[in-house]
Backbone as a chain_set.jsonl record, in Angstrom:
{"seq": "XXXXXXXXXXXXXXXXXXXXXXXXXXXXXXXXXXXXXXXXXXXXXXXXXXXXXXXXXXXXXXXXXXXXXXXXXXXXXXXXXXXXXXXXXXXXXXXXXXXXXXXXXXXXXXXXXXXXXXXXXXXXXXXXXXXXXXXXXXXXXXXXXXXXXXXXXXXXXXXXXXXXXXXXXXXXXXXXXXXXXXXXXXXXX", "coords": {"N": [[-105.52, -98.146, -63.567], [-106.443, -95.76, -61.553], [-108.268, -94.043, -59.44], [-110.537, -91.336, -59.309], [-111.096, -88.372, -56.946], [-114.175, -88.364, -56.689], [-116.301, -89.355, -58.661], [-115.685, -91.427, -61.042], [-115.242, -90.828, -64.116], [-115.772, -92.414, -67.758], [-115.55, -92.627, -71.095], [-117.145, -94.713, -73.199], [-117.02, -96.61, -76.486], [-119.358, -97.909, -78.73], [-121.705, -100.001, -80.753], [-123.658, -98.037, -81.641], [-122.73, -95.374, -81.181], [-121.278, -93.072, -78.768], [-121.124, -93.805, -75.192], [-121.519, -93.221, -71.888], [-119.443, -93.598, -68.596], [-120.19, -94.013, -65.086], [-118.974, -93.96, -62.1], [-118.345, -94.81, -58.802], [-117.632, -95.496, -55.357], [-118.867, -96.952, -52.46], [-120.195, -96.926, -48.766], [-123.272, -97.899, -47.682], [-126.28, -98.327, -46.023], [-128.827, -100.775, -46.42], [-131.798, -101.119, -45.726], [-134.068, -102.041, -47.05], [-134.094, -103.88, -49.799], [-135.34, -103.834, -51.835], [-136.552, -101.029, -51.824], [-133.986, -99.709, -52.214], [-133.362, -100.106, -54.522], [-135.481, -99.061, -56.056], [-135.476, -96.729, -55.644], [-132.495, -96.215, -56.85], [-134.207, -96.273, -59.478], [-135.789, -94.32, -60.249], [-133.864, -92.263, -59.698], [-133.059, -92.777, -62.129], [-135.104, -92.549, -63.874], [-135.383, -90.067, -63.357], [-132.494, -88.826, -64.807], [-132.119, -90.143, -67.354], [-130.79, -91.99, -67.186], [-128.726, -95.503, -66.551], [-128.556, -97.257, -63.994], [-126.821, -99.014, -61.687], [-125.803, -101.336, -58.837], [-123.145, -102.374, -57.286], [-121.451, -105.427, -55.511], [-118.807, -104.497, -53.827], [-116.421, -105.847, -52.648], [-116.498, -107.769, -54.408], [-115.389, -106.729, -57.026], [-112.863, -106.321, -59.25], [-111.661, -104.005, -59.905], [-111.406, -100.601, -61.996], [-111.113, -100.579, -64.678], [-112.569, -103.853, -64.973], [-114.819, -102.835, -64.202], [-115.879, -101.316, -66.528], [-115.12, -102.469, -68.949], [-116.669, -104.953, -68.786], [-119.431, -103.428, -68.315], [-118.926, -102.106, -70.952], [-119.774, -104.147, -72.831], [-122.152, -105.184, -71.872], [-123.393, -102.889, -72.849], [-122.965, -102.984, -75.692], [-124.092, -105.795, -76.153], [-126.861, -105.591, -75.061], [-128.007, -103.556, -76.851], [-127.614, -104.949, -79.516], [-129.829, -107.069, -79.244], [-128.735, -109.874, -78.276], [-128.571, -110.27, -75.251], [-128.552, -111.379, -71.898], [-130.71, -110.266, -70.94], [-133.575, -108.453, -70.774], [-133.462, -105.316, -69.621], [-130.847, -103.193, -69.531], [-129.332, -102.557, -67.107], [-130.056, -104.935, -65.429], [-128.601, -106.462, -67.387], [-126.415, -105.459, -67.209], [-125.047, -106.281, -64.194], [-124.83, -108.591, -65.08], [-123.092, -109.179, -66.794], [-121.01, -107.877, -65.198], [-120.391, -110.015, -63.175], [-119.881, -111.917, -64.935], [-121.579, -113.959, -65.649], [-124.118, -116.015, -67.224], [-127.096, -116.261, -65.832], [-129.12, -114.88, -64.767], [-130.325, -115.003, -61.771], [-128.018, -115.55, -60.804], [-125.938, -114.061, -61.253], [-127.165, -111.452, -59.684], [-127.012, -113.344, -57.09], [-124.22, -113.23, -56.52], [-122.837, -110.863, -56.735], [-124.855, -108.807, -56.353], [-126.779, -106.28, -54.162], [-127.14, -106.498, -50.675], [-129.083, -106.755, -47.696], [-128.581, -104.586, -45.283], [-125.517, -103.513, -43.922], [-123.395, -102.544, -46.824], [-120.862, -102.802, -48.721], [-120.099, -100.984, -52.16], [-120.336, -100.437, -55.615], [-121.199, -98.16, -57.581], [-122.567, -98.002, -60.435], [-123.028, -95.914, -63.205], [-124.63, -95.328, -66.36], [-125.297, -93.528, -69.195], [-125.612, -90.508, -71.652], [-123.994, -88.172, -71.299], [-121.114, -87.169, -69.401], [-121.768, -85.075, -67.501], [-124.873, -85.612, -66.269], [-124.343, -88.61, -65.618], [-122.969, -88.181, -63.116], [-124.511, -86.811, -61.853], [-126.938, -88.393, -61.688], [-125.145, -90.546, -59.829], [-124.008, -89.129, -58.101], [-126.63, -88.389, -56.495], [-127.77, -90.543, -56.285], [-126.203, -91.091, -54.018], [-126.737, -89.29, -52.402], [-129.169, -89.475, -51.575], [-129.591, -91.931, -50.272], [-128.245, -92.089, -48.641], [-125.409, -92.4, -48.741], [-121.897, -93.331, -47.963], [-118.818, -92.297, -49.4], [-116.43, -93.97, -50.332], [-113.323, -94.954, -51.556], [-111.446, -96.127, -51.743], [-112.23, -98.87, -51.191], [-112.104, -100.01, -54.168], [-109.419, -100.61, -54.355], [-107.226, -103.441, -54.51], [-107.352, -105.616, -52.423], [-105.617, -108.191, -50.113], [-107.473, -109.51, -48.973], [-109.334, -109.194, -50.635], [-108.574, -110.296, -52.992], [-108.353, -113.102, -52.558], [-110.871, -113.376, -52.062], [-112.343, -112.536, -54.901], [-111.01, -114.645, -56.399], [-112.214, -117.014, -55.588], [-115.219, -116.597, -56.233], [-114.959, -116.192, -58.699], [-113.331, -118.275, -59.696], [-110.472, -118.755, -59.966], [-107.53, -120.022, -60.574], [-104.332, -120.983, -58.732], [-102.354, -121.674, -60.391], [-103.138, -120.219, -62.476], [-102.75, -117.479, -61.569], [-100.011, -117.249, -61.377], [-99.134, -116.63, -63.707], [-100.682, -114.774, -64.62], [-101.61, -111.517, -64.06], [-104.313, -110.819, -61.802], [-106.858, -109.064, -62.087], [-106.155, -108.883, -64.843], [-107.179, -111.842, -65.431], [-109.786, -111.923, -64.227], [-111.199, -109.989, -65.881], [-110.886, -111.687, -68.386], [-112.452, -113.98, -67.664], [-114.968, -112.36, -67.833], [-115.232, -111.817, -70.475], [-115.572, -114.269, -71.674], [-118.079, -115.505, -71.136], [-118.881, -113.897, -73.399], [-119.311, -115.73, -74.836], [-120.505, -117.842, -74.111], [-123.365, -117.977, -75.087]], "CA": [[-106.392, -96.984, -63.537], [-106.263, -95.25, -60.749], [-109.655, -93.861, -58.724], [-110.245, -89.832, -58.513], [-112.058, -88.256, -55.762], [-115.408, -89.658, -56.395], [-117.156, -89.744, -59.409], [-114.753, -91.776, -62.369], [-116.054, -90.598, -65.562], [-115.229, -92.854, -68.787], [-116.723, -92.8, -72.645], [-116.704, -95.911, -74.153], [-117.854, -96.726, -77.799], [-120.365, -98.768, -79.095], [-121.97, -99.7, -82.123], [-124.674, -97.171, -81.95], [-121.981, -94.458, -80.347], [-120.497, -93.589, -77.167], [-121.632, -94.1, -73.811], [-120.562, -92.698, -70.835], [-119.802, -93.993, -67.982], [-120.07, -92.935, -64.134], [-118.589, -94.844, -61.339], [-118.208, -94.242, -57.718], [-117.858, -96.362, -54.942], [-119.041, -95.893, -51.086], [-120.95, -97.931, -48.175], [-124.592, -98.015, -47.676], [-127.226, -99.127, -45.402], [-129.692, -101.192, -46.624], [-132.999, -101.772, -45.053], [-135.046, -103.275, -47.66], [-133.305, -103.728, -51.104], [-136.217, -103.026, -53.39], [-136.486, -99.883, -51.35], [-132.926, -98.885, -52.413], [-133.308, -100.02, -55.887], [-136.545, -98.287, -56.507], [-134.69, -95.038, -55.421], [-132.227, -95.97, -58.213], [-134.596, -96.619, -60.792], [-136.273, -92.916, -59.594], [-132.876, -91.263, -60.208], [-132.641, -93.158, -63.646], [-135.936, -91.977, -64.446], [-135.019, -88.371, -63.774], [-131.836, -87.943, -65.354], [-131.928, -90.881, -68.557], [-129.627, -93.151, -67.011], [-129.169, -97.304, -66.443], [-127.776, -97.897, -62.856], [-126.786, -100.648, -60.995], [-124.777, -101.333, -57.595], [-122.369, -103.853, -57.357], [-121.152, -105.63, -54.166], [-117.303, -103.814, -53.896], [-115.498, -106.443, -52.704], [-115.778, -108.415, -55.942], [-115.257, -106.092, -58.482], [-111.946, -106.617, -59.6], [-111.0, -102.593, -59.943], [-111.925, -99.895, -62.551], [-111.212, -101.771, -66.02], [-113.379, -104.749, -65.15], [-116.263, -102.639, -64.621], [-115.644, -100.567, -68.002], [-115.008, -103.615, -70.111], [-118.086, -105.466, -68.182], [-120.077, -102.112, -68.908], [-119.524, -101.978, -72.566], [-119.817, -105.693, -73.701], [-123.398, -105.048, -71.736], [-124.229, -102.584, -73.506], [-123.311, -103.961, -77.168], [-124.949, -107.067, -75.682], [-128.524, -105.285, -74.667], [-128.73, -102.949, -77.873], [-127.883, -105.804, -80.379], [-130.728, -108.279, -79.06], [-127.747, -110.977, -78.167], [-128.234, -110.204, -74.544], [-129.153, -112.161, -71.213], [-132.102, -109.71, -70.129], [-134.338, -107.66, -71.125], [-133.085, -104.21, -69.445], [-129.912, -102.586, -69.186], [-128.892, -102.771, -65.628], [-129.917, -106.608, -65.436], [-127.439, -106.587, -68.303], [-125.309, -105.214, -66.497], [-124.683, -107.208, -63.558], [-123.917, -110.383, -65.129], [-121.505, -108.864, -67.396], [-119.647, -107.849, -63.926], [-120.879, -110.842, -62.532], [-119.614, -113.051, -65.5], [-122.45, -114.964, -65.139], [-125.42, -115.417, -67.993], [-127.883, -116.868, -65.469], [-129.369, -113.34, -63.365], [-130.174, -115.339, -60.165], [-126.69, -116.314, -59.846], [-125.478, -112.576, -61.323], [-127.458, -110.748, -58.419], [-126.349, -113.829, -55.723], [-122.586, -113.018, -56.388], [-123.294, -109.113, -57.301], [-125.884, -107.848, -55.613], [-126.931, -105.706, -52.753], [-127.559, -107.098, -49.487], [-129.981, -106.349, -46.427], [-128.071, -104.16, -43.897], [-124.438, -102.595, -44.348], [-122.934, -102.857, -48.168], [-119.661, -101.82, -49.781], [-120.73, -100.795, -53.543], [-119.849, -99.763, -56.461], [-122.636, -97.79, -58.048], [-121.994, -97.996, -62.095], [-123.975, -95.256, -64.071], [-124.74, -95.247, -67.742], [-125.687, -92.511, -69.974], [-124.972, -89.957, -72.922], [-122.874, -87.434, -70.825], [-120.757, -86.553, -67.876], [-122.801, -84.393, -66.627], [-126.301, -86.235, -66.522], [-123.844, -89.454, -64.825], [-122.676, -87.496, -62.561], [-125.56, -86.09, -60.981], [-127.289, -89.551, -60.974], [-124.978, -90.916, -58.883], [-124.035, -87.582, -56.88], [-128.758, -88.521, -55.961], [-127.605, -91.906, -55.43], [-125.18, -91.394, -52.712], [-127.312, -88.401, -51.086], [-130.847, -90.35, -51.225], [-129.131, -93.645, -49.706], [-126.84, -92.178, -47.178], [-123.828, -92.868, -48.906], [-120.685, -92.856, -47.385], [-118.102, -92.499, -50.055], [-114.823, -94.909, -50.159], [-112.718, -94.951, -53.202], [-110.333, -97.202, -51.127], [-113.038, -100.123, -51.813], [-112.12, -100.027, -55.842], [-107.776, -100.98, -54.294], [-106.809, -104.708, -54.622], [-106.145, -106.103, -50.697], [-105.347, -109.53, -49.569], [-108.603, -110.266, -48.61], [-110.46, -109.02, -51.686], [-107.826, -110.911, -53.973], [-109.311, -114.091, -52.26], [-112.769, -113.351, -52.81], [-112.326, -112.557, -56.417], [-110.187, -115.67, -57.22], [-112.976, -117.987, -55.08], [-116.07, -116.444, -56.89], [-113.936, -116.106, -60.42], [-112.911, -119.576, -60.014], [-109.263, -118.517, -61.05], [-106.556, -120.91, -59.517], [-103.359, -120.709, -58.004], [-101.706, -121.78, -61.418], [-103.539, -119.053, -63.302], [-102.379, -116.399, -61.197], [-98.663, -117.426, -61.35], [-98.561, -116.214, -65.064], [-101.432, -113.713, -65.582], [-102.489, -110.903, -63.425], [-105.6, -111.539, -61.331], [-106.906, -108.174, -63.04], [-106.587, -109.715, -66.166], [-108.288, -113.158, -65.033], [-111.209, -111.295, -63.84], [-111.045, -109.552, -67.838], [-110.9, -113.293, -69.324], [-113.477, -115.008, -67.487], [-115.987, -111.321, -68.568], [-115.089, -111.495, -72.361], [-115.756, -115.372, -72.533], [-119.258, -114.682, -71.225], [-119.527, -113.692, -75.381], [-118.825, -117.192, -76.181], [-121.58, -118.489, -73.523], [-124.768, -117.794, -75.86]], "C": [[-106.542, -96.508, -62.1], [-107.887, -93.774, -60.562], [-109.807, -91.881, -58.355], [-111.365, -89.382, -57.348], [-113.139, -88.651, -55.642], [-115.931, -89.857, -57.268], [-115.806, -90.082, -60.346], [-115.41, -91.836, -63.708], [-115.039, -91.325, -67.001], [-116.17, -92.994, -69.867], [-116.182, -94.212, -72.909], [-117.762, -95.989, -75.651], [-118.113, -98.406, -78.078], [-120.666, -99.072, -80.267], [-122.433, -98.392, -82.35], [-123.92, -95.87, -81.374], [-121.145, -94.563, -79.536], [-121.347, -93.524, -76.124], [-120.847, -93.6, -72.719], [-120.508, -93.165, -69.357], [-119.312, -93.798, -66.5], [-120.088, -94.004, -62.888], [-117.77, -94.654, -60.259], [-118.761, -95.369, -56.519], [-117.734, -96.111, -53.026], [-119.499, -96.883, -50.264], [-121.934, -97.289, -47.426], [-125.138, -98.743, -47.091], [-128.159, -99.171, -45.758], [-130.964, -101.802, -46.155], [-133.855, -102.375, -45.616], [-134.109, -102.916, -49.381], [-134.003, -103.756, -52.079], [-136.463, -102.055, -53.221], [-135.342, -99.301, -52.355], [-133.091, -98.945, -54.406], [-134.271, -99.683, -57.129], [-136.495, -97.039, -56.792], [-133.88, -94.911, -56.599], [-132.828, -95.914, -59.059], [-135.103, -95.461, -60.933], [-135.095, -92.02, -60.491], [-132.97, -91.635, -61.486], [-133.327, -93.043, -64.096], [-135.688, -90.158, -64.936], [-133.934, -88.017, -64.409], [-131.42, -88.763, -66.612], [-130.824, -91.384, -68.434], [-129.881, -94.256, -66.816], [-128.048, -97.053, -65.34], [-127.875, -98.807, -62.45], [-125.678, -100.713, -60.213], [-124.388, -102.882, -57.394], [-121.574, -104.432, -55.996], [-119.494, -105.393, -54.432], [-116.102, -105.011, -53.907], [-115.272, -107.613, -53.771], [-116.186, -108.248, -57.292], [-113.29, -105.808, -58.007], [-111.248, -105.007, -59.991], [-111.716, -102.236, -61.419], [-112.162, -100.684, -63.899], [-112.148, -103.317, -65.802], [-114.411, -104.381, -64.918], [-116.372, -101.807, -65.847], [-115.672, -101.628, -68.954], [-116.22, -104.563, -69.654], [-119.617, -104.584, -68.571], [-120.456, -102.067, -70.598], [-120.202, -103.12, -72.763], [-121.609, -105.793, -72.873], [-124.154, -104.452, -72.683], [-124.458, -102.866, -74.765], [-123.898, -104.997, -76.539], [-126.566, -106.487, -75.956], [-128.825, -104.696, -76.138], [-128.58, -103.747, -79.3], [-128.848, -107.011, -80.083], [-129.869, -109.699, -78.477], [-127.956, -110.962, -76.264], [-129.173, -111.003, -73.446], [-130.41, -111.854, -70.282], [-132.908, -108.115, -71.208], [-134.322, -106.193, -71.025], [-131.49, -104.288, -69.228], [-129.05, -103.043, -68.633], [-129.267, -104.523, -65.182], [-128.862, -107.169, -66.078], [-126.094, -106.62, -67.888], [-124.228, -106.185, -65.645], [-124.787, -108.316, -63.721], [-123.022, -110.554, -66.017], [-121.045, -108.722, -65.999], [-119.762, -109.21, -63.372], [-120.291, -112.113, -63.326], [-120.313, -114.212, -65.278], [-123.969, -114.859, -66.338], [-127.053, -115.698, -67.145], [-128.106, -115.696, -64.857], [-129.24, -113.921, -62.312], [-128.469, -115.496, -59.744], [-125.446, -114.92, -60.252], [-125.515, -112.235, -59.834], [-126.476, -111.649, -56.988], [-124.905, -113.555, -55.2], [-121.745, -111.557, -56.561], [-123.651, -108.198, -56.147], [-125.795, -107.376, -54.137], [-127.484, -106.262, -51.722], [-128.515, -106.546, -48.837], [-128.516, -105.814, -45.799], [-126.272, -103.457, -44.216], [-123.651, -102.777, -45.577], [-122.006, -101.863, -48.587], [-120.0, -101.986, -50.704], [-120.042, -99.981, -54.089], [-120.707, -99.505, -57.41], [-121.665, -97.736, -59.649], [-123.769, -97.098, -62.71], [-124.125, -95.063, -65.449], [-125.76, -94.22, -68.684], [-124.883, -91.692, -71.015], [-124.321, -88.599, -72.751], [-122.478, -87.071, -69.989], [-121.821, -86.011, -66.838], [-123.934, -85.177, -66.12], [-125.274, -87.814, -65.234], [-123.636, -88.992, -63.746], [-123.717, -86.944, -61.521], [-126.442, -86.802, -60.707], [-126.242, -90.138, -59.876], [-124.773, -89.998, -57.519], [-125.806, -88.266, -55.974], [-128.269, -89.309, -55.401], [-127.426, -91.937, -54.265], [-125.989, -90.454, -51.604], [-128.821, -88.808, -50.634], [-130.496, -91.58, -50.438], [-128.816, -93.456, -48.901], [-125.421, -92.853, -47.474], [-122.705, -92.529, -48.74], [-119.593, -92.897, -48.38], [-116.492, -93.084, -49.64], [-114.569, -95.078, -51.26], [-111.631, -96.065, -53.207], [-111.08, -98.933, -51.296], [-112.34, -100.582, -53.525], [-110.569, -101.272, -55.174], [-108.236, -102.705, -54.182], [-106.473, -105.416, -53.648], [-106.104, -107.191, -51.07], [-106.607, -110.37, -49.745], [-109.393, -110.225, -49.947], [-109.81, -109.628, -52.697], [-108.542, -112.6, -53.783], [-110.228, -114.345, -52.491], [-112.872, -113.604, -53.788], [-111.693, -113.769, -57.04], [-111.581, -117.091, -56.792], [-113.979, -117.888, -56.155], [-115.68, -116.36, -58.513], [-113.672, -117.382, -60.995], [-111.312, -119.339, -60.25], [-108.293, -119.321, -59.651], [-105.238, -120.703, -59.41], [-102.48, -120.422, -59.491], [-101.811, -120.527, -62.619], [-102.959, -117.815, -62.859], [-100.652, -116.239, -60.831], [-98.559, -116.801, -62.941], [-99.55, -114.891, -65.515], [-101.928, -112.56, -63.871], [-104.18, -111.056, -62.964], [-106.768, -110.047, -62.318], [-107.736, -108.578, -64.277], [-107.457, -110.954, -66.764], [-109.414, -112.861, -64.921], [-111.925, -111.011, -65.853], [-111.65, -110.422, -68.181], [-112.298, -113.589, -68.91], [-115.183, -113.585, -68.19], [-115.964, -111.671, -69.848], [-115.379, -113.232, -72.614], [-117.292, -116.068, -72.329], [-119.52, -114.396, -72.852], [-119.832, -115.317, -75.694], [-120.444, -117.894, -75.423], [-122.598, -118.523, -73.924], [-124.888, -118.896, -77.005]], "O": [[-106.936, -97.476, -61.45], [-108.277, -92.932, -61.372], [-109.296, -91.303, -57.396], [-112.325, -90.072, -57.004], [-113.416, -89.308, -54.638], [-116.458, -90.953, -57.074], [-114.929, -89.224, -60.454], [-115.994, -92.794, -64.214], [-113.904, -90.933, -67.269], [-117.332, -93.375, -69.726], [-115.033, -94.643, -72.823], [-118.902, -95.545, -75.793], [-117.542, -99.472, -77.845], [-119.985, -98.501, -81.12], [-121.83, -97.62, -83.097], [-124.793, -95.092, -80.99], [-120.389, -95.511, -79.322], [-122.471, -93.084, -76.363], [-119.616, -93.594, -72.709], [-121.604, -93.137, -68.798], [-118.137, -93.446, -66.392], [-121.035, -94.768, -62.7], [-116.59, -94.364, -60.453], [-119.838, -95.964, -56.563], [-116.913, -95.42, -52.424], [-119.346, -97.988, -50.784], [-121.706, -96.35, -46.663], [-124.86, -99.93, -47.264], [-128.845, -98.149, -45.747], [-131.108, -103.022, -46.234], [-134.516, -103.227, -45.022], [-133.674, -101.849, -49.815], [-133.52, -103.716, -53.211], [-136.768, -101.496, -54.275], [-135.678, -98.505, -53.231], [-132.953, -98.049, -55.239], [-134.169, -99.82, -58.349], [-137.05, -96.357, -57.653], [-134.085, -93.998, -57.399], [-132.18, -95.393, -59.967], [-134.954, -95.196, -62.126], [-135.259, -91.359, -61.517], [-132.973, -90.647, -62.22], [-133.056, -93.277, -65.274], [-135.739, -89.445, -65.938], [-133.993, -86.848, -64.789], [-130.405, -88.321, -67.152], [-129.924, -91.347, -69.274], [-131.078, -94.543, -66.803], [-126.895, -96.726, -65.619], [-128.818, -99.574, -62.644], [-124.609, -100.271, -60.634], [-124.958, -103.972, -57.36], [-120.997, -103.515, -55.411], [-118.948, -106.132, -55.252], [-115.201, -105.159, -54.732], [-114.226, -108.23, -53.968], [-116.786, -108.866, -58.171], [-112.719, -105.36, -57.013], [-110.101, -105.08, -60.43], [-112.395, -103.063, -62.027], [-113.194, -101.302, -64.159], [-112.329, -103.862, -66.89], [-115.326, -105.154, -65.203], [-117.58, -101.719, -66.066], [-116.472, -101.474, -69.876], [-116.797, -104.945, -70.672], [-120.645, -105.097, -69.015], [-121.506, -102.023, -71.239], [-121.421, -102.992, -72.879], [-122.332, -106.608, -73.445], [-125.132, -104.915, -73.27], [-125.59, -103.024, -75.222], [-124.939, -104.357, -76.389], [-127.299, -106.88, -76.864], [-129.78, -105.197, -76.732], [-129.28, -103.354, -80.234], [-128.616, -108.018, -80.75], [-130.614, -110.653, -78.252], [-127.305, -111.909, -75.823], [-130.319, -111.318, -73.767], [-130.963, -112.522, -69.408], [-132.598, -107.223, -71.997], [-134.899, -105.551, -71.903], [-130.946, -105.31, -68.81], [-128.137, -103.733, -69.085], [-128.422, -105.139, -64.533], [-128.221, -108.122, -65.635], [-125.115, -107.346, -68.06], [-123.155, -106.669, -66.006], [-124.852, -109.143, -62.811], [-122.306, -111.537, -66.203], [-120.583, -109.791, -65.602], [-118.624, -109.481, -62.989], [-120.158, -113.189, -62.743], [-119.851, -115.26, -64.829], [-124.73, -113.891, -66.336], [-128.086, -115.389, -67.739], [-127.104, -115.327, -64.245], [-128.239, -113.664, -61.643], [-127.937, -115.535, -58.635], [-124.355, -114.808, -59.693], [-124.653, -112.442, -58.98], [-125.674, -111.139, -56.206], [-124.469, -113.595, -54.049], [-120.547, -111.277, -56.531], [-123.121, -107.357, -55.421], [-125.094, -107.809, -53.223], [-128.643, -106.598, -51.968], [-128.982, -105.598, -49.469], [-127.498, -106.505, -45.826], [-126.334, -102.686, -45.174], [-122.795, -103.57, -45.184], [-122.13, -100.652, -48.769], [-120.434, -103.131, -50.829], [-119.34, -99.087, -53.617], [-121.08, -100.423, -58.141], [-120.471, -97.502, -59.834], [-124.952, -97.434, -62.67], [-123.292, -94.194, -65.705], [-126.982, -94.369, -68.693], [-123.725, -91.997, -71.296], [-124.077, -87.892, -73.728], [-123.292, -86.422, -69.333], [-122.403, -86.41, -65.829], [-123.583, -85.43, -64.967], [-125.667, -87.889, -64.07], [-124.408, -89.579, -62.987], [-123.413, -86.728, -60.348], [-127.093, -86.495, -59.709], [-126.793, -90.145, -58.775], [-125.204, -90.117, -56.372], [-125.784, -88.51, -54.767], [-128.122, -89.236, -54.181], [-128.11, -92.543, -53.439], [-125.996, -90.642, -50.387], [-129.424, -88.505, -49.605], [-131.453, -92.193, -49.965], [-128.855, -94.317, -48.023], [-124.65, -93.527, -46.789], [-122.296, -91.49, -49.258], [-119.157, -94.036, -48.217], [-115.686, -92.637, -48.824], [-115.442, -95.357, -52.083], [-111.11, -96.679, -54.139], [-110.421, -99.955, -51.487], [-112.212, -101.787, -53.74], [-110.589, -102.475, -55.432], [-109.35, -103.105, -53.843], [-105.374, -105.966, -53.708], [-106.455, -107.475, -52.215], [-106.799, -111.426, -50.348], [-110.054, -111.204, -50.293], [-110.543, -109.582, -53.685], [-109.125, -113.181, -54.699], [-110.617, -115.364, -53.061], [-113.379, -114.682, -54.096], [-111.856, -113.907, -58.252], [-111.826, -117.979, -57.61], [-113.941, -118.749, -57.034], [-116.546, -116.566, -59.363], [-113.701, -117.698, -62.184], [-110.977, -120.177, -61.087], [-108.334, -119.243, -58.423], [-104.898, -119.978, -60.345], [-102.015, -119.317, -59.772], [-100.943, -120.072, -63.363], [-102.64, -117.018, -63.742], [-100.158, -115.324, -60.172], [-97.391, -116.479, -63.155], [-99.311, -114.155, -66.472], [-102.474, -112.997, -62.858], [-105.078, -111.364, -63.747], [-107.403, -110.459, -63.289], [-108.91, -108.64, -64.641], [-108.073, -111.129, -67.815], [-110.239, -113.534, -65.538], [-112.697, -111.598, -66.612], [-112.862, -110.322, -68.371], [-113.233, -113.469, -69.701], [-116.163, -113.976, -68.825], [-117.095, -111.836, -70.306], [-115.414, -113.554, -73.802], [-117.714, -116.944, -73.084], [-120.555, -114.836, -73.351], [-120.452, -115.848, -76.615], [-121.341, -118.351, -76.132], [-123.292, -119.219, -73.183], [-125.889, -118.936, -77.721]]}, "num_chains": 1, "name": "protein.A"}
């Protein structure tokens, strides 16, 4: 999947419908991080969205936050899920993790300069779209789309925090590893 200029708009379906979903990725200075995520919850008041910012360098590219995304949201709106809102939901589907503290620790936004990948959720383009568009202009966000690409260094990260070992990545795309260890997260309940 391949990253367009800044906002990546995808539907996905659900039980209860589709969902849409709005994903754009930039770097941000953080001075207090309930500050910043008060501001999101602000935008997601005003335009009936569920956001949540994800630390860039280990998100595994576009498809592992889309397939992390849905399996949240069937998760949260069938009762099966590991929190109580949304966006908590969220990040431990990306996070592959059912425990939150240890979601956010391997997720979350930091104190002080942060590559992110803001993930927006709602019931159409538009409405996504214009939450994160707030996001990035209430935060000071610098947009990078070049964060989402696959380097050296961020292949490392993702295989350390993933757990995925040398042997695994001789036969399966790391990509796909990232995928696996999200979807077996179902089985963890």
């Amino acid at each position: 999947m391949s990253f367009p200029r800044r906002v990546a708009i995808f539907r996905v379906k659900v039980p209860s419908g589709a969902r849409v979903l709005g994903l754009a990725s930039g770097f941000f200075t953080v001075d207090n991080v309930d500050d910043f995520v008060g501001r999101m919850a602000l935008v997601d008041k005003e335009f009936g969205t569920v956001t949540q910012a994800f630390n860039a360098f280990r998100v595994a590219g576009l498809e592992h936050l889309v397939h992390a995304s849905r399996l949240a949201i069937i998760a949260n709106e069938s009762g099966r899920g590991f929190a109580d809102s949304l966006a908590i939901e969220l990040i431990c589907w990306v996070a592959a993790e059912r425990q939150i503290y240890r979601a956010f620790e391997k997720m979350g936004v930091r104190r002080g300069r942060n590559a992110l990948v803001i993930v927006s959720v709602g019931r159409s383009a538009s409405q996504v779209k214009k939450a994160i568009m707030k996001i990035f202009r209430d935060n000071g966000g610098n947009w990078d789309n070049s964060l989402m690409e696959l380097k050296e260094e961020k292949v490392r990260e993702l295989q350390r925090i993933f757990s995925i070992t040398p042997e695994e990545i001789a036969v399966a795309p790391l990509e796909k590893l990232v995928l696996e260890r999200v979807s077996l997260l179902a089985l963890a309940k």
